[in-house]
N, CA, C and O of each residue as an XYZ file, in Angstrom:
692
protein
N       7.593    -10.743      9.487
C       7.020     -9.882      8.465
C       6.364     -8.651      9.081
O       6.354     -7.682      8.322
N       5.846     -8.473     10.212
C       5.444     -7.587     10.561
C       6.163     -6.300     10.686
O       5.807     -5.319     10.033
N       6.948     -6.278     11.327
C       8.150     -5.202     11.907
C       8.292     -5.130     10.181
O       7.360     -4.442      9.767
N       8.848     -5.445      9.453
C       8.921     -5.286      8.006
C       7.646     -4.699      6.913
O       7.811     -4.408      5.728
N       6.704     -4.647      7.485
C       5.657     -4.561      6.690
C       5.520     -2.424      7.334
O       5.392     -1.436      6.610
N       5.605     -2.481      8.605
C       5.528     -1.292      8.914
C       6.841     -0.940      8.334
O       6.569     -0.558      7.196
N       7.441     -0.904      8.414
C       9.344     -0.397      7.563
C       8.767     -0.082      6.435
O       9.063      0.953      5.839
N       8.014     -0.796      6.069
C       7.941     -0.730      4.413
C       6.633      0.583      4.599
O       6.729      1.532      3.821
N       5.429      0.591      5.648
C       4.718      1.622      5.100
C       5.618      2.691      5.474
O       5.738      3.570      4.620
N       6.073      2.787      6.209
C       7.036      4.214      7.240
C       7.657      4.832      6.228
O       7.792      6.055      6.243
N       8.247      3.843      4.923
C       9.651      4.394      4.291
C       8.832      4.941      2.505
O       9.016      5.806      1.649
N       8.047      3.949      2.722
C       6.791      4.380      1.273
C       7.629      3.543      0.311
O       7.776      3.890     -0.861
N       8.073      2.646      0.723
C       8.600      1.241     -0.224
C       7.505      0.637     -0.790
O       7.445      0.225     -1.949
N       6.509      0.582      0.167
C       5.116      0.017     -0.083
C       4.914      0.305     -2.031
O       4.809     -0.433     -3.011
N       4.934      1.290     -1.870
C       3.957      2.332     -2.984
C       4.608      1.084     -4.423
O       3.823      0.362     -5.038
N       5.480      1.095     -4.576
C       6.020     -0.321     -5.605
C       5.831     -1.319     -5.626
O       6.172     -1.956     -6.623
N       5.440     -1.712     -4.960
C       4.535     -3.275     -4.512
C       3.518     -3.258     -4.656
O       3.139     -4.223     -5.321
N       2.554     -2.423     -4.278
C       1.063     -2.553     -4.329
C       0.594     -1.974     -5.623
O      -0.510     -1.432     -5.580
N       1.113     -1.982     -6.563
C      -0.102     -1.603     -7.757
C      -0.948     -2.708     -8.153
O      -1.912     -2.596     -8.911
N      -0.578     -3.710     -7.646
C      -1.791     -5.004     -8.243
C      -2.275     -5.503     -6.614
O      -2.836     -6.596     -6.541
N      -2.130     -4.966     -5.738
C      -2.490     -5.659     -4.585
C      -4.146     -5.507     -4.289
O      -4.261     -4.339     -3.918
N      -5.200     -6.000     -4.280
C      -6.639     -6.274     -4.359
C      -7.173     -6.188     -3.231
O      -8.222     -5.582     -3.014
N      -6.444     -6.840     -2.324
C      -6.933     -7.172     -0.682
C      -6.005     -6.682      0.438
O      -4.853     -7.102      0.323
N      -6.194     -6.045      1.285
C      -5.060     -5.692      1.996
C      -5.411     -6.380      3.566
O      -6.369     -5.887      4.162
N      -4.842     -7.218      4.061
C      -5.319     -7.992      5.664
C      -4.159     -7.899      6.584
O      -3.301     -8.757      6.378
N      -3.938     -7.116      7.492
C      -3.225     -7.166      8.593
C      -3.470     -7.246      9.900
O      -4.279     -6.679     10.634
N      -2.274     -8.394     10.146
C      -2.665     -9.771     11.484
C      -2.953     -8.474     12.974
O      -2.830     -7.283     13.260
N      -3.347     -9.643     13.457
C      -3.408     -8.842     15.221
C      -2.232     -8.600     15.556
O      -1.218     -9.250     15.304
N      -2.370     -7.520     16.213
C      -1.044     -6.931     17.134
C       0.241     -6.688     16.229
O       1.364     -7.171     16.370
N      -0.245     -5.776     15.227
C       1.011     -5.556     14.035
C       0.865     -4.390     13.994
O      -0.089     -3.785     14.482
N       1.978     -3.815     13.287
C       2.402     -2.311     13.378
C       2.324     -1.418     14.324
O       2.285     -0.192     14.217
N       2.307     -1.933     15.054
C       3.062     -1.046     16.707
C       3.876     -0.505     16.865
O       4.254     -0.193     17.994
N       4.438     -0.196     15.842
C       6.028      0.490     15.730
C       5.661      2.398     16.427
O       5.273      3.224     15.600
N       5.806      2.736     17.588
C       6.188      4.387     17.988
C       6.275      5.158     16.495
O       5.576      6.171     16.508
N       6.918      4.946     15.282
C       7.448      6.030     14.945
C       6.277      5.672     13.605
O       6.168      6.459     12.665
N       5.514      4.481     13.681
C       4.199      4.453     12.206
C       3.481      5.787     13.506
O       3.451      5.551     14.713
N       3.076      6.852     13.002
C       2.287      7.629     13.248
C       1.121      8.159     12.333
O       0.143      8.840     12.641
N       1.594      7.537     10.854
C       0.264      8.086     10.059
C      -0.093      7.372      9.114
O       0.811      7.150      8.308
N      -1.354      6.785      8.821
C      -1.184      5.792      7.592
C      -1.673      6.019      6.654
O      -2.709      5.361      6.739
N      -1.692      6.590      5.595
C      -2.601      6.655      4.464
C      -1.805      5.980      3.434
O      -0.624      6.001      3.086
N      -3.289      5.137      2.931
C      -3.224      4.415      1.761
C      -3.485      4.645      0.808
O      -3.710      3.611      0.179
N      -3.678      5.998     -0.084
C      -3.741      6.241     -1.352
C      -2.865      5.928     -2.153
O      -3.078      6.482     -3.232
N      -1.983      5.313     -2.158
C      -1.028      4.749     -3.047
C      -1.483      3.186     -3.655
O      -1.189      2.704     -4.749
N      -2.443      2.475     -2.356
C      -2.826      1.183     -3.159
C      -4.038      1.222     -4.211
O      -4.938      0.384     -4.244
N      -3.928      2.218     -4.978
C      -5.292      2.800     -5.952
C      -5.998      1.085     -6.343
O      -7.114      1.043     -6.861
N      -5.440      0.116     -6.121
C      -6.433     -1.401     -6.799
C      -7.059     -1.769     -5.470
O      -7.958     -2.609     -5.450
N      -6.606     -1.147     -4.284
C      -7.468     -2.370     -3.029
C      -9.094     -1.954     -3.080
O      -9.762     -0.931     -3.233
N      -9.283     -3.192     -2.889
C     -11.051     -3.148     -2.415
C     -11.583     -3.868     -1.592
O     -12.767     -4.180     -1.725
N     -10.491     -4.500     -0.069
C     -11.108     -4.674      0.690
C      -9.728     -4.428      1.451
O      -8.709     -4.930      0.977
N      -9.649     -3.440      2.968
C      -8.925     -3.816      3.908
C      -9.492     -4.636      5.350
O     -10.679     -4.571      5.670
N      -8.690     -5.244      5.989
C      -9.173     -5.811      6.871
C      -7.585     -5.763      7.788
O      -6.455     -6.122      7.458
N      -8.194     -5.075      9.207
C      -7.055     -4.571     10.031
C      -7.817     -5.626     11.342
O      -9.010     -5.556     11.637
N      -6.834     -6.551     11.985
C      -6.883     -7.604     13.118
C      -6.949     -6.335     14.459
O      -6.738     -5.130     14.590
N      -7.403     -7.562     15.318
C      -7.003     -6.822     16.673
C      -5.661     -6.351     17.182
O      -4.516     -6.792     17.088
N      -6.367     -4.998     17.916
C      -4.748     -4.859     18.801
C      -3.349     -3.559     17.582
O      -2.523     -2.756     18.018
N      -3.561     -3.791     16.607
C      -3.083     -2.956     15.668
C      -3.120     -1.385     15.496
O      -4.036     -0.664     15.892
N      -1.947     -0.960     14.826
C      -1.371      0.256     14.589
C      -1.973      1.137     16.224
O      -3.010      1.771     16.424
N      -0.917      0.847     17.068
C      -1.374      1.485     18.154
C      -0.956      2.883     18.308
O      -1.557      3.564     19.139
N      -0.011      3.401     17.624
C       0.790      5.141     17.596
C       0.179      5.353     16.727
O       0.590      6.511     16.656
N      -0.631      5.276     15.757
C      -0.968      5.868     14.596
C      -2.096      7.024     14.873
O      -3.200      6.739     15.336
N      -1.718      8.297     14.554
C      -2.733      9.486     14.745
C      -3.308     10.008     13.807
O      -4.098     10.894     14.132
N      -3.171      9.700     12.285
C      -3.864      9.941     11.477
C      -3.910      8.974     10.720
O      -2.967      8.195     10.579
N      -5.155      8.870     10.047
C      -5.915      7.349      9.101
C      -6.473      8.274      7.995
O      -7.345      9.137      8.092
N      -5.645      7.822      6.756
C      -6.085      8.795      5.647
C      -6.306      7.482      4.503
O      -5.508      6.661      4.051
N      -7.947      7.734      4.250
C      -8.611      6.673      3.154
C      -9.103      7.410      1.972
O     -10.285      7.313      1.641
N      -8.440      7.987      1.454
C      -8.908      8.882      0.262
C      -8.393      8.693     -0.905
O      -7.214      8.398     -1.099
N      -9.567      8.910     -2.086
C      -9.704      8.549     -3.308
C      -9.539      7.023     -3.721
O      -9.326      6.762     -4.905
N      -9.618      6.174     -2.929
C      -9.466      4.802     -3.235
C     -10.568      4.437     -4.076
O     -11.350      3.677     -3.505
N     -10.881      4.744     -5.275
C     -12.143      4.362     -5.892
C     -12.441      2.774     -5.973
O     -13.603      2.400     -6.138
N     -11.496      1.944     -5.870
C     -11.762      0.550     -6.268
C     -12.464      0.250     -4.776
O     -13.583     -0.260     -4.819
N     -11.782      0.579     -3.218
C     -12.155      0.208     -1.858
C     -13.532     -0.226     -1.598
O     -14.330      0.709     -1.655
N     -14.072     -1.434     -1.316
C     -15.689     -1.810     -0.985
C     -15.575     -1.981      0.289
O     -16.676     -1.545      0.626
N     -15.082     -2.279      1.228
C     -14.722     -3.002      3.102
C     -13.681     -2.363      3.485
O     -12.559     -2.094      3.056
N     -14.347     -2.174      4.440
C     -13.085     -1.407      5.366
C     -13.919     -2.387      6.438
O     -15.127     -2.626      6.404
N     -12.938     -2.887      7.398
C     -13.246     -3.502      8.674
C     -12.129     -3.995      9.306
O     -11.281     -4.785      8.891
N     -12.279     -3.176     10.840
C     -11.090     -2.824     11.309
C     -11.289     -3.670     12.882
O     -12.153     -3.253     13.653
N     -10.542     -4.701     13.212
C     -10.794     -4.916     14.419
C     -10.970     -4.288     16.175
O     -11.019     -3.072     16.363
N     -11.025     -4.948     16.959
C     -10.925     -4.207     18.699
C      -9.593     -3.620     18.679
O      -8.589     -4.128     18.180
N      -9.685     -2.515     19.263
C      -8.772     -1.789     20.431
C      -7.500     -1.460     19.228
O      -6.319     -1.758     19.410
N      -7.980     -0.863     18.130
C      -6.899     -0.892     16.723
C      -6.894      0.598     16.710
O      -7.974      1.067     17.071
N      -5.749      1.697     16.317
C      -5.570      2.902     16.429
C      -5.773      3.590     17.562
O      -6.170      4.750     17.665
N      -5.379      2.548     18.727
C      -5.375      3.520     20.073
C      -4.551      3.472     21.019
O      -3.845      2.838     20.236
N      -3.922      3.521     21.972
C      -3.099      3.416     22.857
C      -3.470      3.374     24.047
O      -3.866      4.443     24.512
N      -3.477      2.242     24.884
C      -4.041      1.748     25.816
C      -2.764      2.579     27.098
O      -2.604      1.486     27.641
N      -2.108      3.239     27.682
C      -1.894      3.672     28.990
C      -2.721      3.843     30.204
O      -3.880      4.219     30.375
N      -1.461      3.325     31.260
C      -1.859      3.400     32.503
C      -1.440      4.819     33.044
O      -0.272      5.206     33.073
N      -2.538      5.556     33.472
C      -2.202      7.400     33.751
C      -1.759      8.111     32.412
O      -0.828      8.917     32.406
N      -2.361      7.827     31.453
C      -1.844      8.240     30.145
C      -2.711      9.123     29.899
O      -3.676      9.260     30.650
N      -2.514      9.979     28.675
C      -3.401     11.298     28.437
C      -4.291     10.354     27.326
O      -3.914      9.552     26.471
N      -5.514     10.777     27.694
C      -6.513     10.784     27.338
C      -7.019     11.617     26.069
O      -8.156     11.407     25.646
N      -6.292     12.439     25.537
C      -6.972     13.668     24.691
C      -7.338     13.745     23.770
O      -6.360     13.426     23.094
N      -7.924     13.903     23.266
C      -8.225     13.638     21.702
C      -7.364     14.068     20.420
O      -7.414     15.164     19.863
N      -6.752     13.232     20.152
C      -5.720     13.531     18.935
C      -5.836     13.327     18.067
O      -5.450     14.232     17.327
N      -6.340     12.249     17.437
C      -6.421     11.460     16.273
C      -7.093     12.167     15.054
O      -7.248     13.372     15.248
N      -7.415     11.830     14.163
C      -8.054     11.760     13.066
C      -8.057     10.872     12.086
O      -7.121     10.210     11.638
N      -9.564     10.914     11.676
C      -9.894      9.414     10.228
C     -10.395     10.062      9.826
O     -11.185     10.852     10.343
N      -9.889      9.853      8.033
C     -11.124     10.519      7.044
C     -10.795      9.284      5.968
O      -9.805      8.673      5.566
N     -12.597      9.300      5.694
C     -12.994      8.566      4.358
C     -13.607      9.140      3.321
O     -14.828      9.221      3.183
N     -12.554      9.658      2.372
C     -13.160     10.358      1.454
C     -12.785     10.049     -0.180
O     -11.697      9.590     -0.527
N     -13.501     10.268     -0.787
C     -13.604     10.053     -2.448
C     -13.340      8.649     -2.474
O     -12.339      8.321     -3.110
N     -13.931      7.846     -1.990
C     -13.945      6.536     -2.116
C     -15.242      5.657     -2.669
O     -15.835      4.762     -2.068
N     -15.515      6.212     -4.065
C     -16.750      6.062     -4.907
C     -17.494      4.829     -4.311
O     -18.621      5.069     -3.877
N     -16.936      3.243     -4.201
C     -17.012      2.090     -4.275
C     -17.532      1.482     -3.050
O     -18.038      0.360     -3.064
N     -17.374      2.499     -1.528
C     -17.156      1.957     -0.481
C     -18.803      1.552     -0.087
O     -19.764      2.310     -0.217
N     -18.827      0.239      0.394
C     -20.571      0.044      0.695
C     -20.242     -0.539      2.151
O     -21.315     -0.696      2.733
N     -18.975     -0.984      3.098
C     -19.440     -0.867      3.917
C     -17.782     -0.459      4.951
O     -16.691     -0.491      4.380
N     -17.872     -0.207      6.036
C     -17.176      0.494      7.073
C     -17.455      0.058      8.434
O     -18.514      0.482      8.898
N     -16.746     -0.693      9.180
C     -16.778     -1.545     10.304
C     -15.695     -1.428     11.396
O     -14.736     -2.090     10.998
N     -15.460     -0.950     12.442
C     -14.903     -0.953     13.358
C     -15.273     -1.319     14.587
O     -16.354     -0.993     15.077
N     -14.001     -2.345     15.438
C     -14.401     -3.434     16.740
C     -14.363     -2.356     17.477
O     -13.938     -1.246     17.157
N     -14.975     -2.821     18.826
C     -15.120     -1.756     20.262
C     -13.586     -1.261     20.421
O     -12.574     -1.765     19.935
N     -13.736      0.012     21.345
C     -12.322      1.038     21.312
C     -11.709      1.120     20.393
O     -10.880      1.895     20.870
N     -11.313      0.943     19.204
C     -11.239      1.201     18.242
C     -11.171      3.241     18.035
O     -12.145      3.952     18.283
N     -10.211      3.620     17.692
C     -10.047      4.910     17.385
C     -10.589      5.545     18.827
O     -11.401      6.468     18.764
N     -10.168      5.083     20.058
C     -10.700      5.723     20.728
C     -10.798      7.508     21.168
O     -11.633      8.319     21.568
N      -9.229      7.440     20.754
C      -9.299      8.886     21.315
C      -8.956     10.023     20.411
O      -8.257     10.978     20.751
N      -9.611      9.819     18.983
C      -9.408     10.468     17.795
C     -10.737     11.500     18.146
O     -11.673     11.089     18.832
N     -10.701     12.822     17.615
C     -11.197     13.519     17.581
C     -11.551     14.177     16.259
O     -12.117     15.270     16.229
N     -11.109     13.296     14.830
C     -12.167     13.912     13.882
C     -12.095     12.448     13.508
O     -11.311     11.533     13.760
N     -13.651     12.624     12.538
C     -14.023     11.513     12.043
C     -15.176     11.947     10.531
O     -16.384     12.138     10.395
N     -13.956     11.948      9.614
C     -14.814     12.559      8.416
C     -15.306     11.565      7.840
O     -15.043     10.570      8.516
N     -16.123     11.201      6.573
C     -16.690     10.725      5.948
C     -17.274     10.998      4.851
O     -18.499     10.873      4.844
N     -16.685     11.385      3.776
C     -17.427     11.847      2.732
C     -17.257     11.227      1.211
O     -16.425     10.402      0.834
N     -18.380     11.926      0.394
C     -17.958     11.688     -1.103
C     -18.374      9.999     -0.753
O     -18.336      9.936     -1.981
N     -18.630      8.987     -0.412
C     -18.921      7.643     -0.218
C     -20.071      7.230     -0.646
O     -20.777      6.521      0.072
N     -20.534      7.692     -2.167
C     -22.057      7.723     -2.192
C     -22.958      6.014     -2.670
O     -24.094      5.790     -3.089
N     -21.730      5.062     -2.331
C     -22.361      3.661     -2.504
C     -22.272      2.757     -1.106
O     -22.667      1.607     -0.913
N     -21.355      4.052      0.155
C     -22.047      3.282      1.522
C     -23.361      3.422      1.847
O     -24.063      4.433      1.847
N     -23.661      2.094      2.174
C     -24.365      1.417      2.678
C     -24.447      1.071      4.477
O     -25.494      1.217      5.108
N     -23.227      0.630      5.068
C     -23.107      0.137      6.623
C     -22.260      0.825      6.840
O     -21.605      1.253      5.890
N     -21.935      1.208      8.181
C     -21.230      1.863      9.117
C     -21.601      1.204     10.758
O     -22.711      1.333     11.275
N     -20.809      0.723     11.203
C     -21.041      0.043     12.153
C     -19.449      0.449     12.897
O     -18.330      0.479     12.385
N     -19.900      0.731     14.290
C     -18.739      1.160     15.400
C     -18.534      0.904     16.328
O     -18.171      1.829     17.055
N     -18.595     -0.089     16.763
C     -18.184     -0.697     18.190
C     -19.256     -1.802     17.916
O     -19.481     -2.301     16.813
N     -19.913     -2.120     19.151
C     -21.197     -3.369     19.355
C     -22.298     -2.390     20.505
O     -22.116     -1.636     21.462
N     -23.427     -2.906     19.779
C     -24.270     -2.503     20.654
C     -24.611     -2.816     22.141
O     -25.199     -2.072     22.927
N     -24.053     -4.252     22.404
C     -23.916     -4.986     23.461
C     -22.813     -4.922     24.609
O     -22.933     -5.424     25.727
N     -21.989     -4.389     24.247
C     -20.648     -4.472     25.040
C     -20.148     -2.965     25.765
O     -20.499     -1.901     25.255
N     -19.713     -2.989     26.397
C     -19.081     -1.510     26.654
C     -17.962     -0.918     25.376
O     -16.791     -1.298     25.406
N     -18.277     -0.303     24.666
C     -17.453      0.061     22.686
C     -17.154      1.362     23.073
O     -18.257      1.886     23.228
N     -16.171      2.297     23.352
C     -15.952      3.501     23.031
C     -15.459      2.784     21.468
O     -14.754      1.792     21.285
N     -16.127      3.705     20.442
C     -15.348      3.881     19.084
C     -15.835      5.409     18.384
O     -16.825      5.594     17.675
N     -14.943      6.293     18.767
C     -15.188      7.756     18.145
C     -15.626      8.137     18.759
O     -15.074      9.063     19.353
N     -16.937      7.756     19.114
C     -17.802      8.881     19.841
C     -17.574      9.111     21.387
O     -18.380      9.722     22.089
N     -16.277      8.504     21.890
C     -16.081      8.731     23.299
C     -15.466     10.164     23.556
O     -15.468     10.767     24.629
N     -14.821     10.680     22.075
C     -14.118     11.877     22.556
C     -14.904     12.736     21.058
O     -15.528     13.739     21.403
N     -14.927     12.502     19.782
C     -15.554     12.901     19.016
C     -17.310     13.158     17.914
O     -18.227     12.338     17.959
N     -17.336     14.071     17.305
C     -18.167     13.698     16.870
C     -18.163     13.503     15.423
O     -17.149     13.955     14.890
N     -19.181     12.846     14.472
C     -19.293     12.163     13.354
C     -19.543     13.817     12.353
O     -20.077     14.887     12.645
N     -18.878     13.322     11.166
C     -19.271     14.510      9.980
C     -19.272     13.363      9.006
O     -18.174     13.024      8.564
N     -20.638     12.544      8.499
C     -20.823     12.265      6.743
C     -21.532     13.287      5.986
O     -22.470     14.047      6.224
N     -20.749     13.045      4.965
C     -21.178     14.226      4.060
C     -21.198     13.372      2.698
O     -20.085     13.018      2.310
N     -22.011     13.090      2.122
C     -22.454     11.612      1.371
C     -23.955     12.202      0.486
O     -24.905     12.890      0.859
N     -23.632     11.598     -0.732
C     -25.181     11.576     -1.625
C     -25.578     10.312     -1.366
O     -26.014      9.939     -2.455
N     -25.729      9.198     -0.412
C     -26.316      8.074     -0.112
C     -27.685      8.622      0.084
O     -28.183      9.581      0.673
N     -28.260      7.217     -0.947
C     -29.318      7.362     -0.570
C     -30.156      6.551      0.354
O     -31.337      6.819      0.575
N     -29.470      5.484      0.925
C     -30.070      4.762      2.123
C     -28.962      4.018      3.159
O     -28.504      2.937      2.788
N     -28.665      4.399      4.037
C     -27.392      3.964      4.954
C     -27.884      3.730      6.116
O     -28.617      4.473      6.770
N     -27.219      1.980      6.583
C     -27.414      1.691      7.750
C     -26.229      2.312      9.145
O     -25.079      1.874      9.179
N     -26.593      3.064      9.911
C     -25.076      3.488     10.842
C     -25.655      2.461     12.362
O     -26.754      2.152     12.823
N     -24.316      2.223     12.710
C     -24.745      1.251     14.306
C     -23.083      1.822     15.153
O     -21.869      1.729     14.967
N     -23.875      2.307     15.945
C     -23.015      2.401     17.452
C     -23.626      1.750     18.633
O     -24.730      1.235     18.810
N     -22.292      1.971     19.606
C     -22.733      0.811     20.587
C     -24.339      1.629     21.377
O     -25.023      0.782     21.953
N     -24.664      2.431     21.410
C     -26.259      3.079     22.165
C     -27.484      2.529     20.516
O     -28.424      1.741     20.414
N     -26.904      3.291     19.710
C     -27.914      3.402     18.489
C     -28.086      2.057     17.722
O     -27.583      0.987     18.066
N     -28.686      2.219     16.889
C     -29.015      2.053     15.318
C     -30.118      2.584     14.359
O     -31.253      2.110     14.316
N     -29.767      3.395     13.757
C     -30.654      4.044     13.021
C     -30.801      4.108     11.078
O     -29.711      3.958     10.525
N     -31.424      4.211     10.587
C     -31.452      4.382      9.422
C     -31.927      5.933      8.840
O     -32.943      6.560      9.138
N     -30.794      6.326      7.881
C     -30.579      7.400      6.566
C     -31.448      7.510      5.744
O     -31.275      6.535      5.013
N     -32.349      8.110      5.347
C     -32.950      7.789      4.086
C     -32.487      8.638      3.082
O     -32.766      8.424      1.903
N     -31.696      9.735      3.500
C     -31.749     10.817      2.663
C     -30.456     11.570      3.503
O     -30.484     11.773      4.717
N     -29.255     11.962      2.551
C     -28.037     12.660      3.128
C     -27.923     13.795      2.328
O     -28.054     13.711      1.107
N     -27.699     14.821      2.879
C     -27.730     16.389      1.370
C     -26.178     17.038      2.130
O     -25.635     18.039      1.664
């Protein structure tokens, strides 16, 4: 099912299947396919929770989460949207944006995770709550090894945790 499941996002077969789909969970070490390079899920307008395993969508250079109004969880396992090479370029390519996603209260990604993405939007999310990016304990590049953070949010109280920090929002304009 795997190799099939990416076929299906690659080709946008997906988009007919998922109008009732609620939960979206994909296993470790899936969609590795070279040619998945971009994933956006605005087509599953019913999900409200994804959950991405370790090791996953390793070519993927853009992560597009927008307008999903139903979406509450996003939580994305270790070493997921990056490409691990030996003498490999390093550069910052990537991009994630979370935007118009009324519903979303929380946002979770394992250590390395998006490592070498260089934007990382966040907006319009005005019922997050958590944001959590790597572990505070461990050695975590997640985003902030090559990028920096833009929320742009009417929250009015948000917890954010990276692997150095944790701090609290009281107030986002």
């Amino acid at each position: 099912m795997r190799s099939d499941l990416c076929s299906l996002i690659r080709s946008g077969e997906l988009v007919t299947i998922c109008n009732g789909v609620t939960q979206l969970s994909v296993g470790n070490d899936t969609c590795n396919d070279e040619g998945l390079t971009v994933l956006g899920m605005t087509f599953i307008t019913n999900m409200r929770v994804l959950d991405v395993g370790d090791h996953s969508f390793a070519h993927v250079k853009e992560v597009k989460l927008i307008g999903l109004n139903e979406l509450e969880s996003v939580v994305i396992g270790e070493n997921c949207f990056t490409k691990k090479e030996k003498g490999g370029s390093k550069d910052p390519i990537g991009h994630f944006y979370v935007k118009n996603c009324e519903k979303l209260r929380e946002l979770k990604m394992g250590r390395c995770s998006f490592e070498y993405y260089s934007v990382c939007e966040i907006e319009n999310v005005g019922s997050l709550e958590v944001i959590e990016m790597g572990e505070s304990k461990r050695d975590s590049y997640t985003f902030f090894y090559t990028a920096s953070l833009k929320l742009k949010s009417d929250c009015s109280l948000l917890r954010v945790m990276n692997r150095l920090t944790e701090f609290e929002i009281t107030s986002i304009w």
